[in-house]
N, CA, C and O atoms as a GROMACS GRO file, in nm:
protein
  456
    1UNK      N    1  -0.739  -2.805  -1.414
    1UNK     CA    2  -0.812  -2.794  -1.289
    1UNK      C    3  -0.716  -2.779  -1.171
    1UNK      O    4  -0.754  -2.690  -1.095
    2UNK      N    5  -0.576  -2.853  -1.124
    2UNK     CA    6  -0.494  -2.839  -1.066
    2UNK      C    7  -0.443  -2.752  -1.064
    2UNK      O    8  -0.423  -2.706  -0.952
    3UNK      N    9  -0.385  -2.668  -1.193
    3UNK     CA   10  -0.294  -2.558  -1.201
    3UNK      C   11  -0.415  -2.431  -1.159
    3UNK      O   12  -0.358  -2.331  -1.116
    4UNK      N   13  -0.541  -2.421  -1.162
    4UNK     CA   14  -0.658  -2.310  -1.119
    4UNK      C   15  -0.653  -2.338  -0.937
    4UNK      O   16  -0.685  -2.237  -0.874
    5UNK      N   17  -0.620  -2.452  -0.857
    5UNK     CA   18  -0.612  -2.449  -0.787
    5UNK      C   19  -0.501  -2.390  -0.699
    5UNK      O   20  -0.491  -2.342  -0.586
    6UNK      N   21  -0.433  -2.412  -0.792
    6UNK     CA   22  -0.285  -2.331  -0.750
    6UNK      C   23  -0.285  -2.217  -0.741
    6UNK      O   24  -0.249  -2.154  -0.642
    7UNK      N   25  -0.334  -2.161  -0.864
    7UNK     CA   26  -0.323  -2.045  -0.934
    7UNK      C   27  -0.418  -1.980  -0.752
    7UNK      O   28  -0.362  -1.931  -0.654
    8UNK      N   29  -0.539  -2.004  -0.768
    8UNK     CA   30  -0.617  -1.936  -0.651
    8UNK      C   31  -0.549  -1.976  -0.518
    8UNK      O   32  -0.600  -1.912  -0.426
    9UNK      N   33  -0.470  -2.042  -0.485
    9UNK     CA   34  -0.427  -2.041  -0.360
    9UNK      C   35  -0.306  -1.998  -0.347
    9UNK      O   36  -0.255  -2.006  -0.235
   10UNK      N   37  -0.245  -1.954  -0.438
   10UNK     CA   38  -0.130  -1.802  -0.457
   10UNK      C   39  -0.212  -1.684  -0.444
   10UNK      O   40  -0.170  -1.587  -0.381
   11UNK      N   41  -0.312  -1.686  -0.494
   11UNK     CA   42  -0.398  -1.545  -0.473
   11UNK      C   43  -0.434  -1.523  -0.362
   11UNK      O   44  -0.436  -1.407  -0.320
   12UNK      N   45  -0.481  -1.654  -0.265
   12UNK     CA   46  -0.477  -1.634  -0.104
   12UNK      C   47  -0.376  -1.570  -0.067
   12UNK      O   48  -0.386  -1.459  -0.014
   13UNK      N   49  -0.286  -1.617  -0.085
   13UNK     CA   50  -0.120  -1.594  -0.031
   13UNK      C   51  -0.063  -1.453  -0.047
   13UNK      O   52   0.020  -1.398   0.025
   14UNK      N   53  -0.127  -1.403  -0.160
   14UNK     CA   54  -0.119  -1.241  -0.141
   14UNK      C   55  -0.179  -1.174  -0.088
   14UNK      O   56  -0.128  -1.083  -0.023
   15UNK      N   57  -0.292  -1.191  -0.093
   15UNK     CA   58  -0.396  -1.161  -0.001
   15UNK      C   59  -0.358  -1.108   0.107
   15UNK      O   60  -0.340  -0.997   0.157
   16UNK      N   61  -0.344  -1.307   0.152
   16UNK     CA   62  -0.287  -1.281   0.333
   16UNK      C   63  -0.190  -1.183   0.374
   16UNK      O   64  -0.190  -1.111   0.473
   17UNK      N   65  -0.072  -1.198   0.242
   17UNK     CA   66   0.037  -1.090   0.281
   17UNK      C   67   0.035  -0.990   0.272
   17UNK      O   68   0.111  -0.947   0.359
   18UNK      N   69  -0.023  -0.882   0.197
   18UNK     CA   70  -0.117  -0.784   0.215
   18UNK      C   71  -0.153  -0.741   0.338
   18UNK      O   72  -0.103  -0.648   0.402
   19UNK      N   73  -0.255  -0.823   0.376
   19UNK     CA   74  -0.338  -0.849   0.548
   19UNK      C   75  -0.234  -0.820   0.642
   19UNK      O   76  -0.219  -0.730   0.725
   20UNK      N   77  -0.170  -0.913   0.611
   20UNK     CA   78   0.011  -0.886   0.712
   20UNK      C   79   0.044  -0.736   0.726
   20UNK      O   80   0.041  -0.672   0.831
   21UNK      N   81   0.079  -0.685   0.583
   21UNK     CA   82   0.137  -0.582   0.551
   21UNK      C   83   0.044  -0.488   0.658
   21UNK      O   84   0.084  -0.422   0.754
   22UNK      N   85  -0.062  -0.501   0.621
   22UNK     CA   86  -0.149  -0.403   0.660
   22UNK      C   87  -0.180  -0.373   0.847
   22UNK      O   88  -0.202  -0.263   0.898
   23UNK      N   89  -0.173  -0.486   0.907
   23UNK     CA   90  -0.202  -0.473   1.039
   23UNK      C   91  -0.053  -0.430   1.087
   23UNK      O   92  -0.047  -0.352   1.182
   24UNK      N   93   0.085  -0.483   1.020
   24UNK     CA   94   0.208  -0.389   1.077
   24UNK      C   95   0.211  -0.236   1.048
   24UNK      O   96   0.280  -0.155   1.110
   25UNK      N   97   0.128  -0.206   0.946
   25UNK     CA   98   0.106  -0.033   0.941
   25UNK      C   99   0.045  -0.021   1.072
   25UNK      O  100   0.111   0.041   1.156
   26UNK      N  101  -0.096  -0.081   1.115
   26UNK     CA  102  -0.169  -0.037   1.199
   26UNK      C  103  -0.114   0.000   1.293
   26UNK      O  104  -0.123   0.112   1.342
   27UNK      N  105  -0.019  -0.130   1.349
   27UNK     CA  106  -0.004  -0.166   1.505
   27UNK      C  107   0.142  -0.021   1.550
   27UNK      O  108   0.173   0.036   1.655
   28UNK      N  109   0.199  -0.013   1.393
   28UNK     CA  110   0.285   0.117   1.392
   28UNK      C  111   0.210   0.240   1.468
   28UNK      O  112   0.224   0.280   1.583
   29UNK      N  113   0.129   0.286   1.367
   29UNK     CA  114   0.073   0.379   1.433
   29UNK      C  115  -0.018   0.391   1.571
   29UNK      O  116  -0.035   0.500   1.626
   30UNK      N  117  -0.072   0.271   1.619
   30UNK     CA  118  -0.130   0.257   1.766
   30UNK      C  119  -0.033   0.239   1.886
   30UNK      O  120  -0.052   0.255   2.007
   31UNK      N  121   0.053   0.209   1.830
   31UNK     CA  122   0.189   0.220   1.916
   31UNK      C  123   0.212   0.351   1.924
   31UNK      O  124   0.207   0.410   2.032
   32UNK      N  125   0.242   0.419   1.795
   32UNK     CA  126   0.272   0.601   1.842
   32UNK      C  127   0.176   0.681   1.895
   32UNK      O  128   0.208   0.792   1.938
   33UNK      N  129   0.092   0.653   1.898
   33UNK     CA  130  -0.050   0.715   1.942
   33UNK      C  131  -0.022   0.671   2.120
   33UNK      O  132  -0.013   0.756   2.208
   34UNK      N  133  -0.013   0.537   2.143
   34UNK     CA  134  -0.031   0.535   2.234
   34UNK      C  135   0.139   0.579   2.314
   34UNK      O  136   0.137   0.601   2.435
   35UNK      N  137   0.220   0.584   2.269
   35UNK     CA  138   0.373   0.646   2.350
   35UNK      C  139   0.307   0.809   2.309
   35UNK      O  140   0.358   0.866   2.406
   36UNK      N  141   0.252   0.892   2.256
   36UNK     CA  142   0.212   1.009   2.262
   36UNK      C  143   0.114   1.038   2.390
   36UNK      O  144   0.124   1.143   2.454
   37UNK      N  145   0.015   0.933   2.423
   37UNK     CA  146  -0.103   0.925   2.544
   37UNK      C  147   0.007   0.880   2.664
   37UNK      O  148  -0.027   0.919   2.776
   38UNK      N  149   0.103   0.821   2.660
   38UNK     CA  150   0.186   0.830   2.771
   38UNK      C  151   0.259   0.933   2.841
   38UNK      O  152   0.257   0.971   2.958
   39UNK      N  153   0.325   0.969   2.736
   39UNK     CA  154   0.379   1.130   2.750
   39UNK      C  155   0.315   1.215   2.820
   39UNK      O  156   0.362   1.269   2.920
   40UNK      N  157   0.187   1.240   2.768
   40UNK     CA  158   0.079   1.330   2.794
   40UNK      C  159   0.034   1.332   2.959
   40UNK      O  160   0.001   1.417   3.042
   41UNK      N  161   0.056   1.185   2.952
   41UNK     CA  162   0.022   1.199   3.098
   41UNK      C  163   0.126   1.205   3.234
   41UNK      O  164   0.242   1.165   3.236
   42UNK      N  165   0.035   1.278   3.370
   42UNK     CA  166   0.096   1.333   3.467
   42UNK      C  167   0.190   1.217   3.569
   42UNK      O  168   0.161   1.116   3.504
   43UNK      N  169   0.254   1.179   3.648
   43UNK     CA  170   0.305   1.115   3.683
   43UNK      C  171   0.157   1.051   3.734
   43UNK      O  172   0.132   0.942   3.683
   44UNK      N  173   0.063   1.101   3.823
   44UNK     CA  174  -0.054   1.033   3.870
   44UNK      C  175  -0.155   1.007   3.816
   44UNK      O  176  -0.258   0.970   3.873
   45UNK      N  177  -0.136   1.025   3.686
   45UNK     CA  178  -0.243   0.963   3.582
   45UNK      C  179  -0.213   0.834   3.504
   45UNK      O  180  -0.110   0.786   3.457
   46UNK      N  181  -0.315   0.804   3.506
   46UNK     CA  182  -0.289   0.622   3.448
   46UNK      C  183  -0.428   0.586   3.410
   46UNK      O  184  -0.527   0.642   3.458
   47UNK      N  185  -0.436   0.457   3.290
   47UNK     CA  186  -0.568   0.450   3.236
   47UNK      C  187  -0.545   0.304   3.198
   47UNK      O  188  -0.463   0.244   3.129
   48UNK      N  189  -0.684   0.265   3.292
   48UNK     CA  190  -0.694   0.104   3.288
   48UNK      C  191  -0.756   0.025   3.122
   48UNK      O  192  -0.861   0.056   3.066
   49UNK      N  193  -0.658  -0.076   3.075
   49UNK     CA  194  -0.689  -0.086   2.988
   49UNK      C  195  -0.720  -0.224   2.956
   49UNK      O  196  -0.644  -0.299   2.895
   50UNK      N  197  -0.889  -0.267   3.022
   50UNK     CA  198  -0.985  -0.358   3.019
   50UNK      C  199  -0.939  -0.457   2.925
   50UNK      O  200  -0.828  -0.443   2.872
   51UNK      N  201  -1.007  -0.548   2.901
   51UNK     CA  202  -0.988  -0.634   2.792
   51UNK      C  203  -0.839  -0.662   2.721
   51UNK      O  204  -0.823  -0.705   2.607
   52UNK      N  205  -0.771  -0.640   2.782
   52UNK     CA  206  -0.646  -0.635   2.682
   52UNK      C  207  -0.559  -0.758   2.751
   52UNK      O  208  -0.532  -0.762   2.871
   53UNK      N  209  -0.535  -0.822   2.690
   53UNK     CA  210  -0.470  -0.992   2.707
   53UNK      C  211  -0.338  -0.984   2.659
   53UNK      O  212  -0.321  -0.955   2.541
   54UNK      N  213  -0.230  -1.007   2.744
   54UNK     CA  214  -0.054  -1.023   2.660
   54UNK      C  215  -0.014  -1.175   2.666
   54UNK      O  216   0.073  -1.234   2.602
   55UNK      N  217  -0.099  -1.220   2.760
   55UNK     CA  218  -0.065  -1.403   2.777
   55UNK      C  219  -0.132  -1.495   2.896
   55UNK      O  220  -0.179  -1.432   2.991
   56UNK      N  221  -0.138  -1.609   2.898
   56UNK     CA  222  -0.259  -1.689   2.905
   56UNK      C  223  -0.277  -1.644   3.040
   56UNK      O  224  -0.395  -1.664   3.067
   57UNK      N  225  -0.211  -1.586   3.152
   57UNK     CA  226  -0.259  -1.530   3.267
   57UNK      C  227  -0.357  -1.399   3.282
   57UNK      O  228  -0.329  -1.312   3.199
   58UNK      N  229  -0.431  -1.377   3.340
   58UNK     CA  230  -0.545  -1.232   3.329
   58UNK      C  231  -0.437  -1.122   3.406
   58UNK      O  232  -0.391  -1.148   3.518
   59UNK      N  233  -0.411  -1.021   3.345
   59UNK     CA  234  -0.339  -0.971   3.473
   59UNK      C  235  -0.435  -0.764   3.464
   59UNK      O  236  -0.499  -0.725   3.366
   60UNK      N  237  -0.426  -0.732   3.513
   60UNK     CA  238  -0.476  -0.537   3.495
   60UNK      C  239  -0.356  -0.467   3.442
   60UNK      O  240  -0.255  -0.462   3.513
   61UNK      N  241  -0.356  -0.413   3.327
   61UNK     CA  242  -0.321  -0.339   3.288
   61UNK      C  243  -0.270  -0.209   3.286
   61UNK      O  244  -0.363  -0.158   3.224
   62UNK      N  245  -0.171  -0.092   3.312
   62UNK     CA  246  -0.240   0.000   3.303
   62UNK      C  247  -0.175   0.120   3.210
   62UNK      O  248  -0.054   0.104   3.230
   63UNK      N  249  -0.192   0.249   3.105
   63UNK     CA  250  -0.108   0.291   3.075
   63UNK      C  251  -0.075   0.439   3.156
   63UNK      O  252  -0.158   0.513   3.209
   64UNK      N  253   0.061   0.458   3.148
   64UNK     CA  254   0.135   0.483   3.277
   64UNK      C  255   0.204   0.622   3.176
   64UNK      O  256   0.214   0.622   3.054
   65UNK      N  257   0.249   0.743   3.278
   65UNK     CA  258   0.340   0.819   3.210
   65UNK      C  259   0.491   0.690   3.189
   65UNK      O  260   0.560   0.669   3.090
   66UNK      N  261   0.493   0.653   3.272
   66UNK     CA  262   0.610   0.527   3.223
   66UNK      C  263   0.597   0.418   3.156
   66UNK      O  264   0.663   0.319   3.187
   67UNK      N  265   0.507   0.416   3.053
   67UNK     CA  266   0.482   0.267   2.938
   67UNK      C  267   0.302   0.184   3.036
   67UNK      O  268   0.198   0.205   3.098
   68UNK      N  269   0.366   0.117   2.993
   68UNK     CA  270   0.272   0.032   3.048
   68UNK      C  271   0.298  -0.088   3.179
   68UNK      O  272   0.402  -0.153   3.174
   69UNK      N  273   0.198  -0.115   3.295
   69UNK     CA  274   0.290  -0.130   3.431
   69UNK      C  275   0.113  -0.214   3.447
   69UNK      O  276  -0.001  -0.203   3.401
   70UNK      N  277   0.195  -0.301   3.548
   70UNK     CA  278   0.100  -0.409   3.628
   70UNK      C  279   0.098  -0.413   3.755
   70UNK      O  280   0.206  -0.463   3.784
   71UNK      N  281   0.037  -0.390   3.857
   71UNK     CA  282   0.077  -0.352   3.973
   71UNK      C  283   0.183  -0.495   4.029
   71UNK      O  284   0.163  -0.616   4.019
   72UNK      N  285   0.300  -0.416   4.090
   72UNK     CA  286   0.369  -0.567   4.169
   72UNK      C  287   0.487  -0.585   4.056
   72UNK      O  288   0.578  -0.663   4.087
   73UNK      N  289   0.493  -0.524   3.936
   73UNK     CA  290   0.545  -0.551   3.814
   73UNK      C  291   0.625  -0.451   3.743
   73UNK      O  292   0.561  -0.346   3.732
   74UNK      N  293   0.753  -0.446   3.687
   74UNK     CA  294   0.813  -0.328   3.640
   74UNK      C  295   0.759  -0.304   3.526
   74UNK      O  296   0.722  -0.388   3.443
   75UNK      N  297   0.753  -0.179   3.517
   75UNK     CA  298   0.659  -0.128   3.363
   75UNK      C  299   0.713  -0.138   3.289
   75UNK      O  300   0.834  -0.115   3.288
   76UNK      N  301   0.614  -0.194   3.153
   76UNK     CA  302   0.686  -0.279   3.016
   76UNK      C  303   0.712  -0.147   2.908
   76UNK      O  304   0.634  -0.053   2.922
   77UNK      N  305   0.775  -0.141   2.843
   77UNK     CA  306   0.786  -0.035   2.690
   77UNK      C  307   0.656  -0.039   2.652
   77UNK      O  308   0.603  -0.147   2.676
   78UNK      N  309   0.579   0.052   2.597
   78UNK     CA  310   0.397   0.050   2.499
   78UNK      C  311   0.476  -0.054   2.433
   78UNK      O  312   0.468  -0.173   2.466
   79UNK      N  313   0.597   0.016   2.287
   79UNK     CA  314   0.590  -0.120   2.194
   79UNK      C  315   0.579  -0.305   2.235
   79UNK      O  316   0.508  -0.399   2.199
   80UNK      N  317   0.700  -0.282   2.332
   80UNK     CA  318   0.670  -0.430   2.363
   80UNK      C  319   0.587  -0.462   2.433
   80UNK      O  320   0.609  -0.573   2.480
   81UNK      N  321   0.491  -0.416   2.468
   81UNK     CA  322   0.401  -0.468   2.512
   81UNK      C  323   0.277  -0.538   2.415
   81UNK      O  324   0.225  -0.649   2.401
   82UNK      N  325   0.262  -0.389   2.353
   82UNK     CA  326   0.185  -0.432   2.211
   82UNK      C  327   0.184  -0.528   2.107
   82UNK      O  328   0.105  -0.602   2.049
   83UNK      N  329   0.341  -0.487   2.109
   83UNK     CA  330   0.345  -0.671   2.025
   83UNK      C  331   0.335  -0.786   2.103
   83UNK      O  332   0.307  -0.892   2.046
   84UNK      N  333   0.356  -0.784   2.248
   84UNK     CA  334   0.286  -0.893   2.283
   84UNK      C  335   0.132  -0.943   2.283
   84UNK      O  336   0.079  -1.051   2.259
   85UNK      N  337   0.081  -0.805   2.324
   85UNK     CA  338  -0.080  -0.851   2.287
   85UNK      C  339  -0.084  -0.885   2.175
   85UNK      O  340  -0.144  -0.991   2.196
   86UNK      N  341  -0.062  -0.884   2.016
   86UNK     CA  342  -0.056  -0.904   1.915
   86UNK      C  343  -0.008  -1.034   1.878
   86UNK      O  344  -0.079  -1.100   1.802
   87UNK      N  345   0.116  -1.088   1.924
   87UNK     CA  346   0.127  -1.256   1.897
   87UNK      C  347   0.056  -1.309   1.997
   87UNK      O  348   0.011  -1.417   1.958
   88UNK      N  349   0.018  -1.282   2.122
   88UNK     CA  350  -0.067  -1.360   2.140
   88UNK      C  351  -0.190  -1.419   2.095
   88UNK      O  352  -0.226  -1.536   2.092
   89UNK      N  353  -0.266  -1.277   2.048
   89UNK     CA  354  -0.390  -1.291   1.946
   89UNK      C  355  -0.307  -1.329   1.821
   89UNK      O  356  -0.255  -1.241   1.753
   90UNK      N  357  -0.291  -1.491   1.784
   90UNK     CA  358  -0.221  -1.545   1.676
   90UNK      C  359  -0.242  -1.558   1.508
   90UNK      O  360  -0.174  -1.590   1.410
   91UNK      N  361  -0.409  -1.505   1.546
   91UNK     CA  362  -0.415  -1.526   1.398
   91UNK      C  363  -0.521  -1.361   1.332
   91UNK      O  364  -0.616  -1.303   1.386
   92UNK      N  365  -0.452  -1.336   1.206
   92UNK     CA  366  -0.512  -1.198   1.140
   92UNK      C  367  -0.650  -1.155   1.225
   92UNK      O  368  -0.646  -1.052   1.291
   93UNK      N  369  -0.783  -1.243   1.221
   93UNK     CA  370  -0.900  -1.153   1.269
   93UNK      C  371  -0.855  -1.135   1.380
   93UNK      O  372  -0.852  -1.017   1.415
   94UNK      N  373  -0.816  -1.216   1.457
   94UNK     CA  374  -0.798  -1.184   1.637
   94UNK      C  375  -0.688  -1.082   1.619
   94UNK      O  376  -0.703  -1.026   1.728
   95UNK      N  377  -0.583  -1.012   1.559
   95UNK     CA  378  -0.516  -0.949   1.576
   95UNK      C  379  -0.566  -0.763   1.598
   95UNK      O  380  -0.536  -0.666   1.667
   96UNK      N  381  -0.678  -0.811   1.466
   96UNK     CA  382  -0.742  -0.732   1.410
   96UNK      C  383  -0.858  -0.648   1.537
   96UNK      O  384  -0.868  -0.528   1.563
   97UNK      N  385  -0.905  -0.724   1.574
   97UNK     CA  386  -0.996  -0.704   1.703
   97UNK      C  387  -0.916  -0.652   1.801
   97UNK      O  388  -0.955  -0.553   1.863
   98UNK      N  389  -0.786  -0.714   1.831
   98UNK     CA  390  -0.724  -0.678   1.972
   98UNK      C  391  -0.676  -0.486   1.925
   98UNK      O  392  -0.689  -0.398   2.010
   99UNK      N  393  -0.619  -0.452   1.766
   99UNK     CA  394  -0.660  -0.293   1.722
   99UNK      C  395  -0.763  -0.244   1.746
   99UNK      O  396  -0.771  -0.140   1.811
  100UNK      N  397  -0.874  -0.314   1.696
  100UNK     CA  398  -0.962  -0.218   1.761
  100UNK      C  399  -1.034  -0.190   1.904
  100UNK      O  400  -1.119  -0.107   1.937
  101UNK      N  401  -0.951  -0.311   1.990
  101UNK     CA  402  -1.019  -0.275   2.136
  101UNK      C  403  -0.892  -0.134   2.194
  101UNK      O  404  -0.916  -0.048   2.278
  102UNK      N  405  -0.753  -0.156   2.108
  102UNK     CA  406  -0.681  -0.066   2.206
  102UNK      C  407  -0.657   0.058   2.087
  102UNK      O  408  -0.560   0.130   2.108
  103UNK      N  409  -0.744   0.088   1.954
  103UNK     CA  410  -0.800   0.168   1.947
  103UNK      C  411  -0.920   0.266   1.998
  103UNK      O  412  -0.940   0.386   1.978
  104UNK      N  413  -0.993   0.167   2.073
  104UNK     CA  414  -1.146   0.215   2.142
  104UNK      C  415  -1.084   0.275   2.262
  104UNK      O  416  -1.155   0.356   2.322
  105UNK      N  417  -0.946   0.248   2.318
  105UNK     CA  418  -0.906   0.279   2.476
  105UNK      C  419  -0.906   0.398   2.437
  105UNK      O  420  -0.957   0.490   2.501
  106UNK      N  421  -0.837   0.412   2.305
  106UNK     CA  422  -0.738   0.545   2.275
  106UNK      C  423  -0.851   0.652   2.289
  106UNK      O  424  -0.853   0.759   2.349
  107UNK      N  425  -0.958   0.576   2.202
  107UNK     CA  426  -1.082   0.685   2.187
  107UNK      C  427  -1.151   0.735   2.313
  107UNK      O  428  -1.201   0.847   2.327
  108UNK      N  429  -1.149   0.641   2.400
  108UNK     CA  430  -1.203   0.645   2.542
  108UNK      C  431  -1.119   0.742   2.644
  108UNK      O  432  -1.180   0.772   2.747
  109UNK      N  433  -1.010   0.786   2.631
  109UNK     CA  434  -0.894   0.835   2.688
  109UNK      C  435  -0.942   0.983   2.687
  109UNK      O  436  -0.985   1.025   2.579
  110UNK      N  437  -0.941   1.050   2.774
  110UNK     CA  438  -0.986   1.197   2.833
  110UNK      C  439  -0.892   1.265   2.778
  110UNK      O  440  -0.946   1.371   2.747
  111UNK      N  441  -0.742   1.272   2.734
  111UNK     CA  442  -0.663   1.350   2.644
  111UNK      C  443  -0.648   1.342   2.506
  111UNK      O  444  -0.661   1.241   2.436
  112UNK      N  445  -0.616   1.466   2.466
  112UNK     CA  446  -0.596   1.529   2.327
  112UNK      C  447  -0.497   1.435   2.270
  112UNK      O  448  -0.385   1.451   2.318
  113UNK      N  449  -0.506   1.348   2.186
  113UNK     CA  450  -0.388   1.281   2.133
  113UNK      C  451  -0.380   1.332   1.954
  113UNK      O  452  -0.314   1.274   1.868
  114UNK      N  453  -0.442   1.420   1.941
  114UNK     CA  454  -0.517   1.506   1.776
  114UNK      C  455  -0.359   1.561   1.760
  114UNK      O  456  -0.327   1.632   1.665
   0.00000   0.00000   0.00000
């Protein structure tokens, strides 16, 4: 009975790492997607990106032909920024959600990123 308990909570453990595996593919490619939607855009284009949390302060967002920028604030790299939204949201589902809200931006975004 002990060793079945084991046995299934190693099977979590792959699982989870798996899960792991899987949201560092994601966050790979939403990162290039989104340094491609940067590029794209004109020095005076910029796209506010709602909902998106990097740490316990609320601050506006925005993405910038130069990364990502806060008004008052020097503009951060997309990657590092992203991984900050990402450890902040600390655990797999919340990570998971914070992809698909700055997947939905991507989708929401008036340029060709195809």
């Amino acid at each position: 009975m002990v060793f079945e308990a084991v046995k299934r909570v190693n099977e979590l453990v792959k699982r989870m790492s798996l899960l792991e595996e899987n949201i560092a593919v994601e966050t790979q490619f939403i990162k290039e997607l989104y340094a491609k939607a940067s590029k794209s855009m004109s020095e005076s284009q910029h796209y506010f990106l709602n909902g998106i949390q990097a740490s316990p302060v609320a601050k506006s967002y925005l993405l910038t032909k130069r990364g990502i920028e806060v008004v008052g604030e020097e503009a951060i790299p997309i990657s590092t920024f992203i991984d900050e939204v990402l450890n902040f949201a600390n655990y797999p589902k919340k990570k998971i959600e914070v992809l698909m809200v700055l997947a939905k931006h991507l989708e929401a975004m008036p340029m060709n990123l195809s």
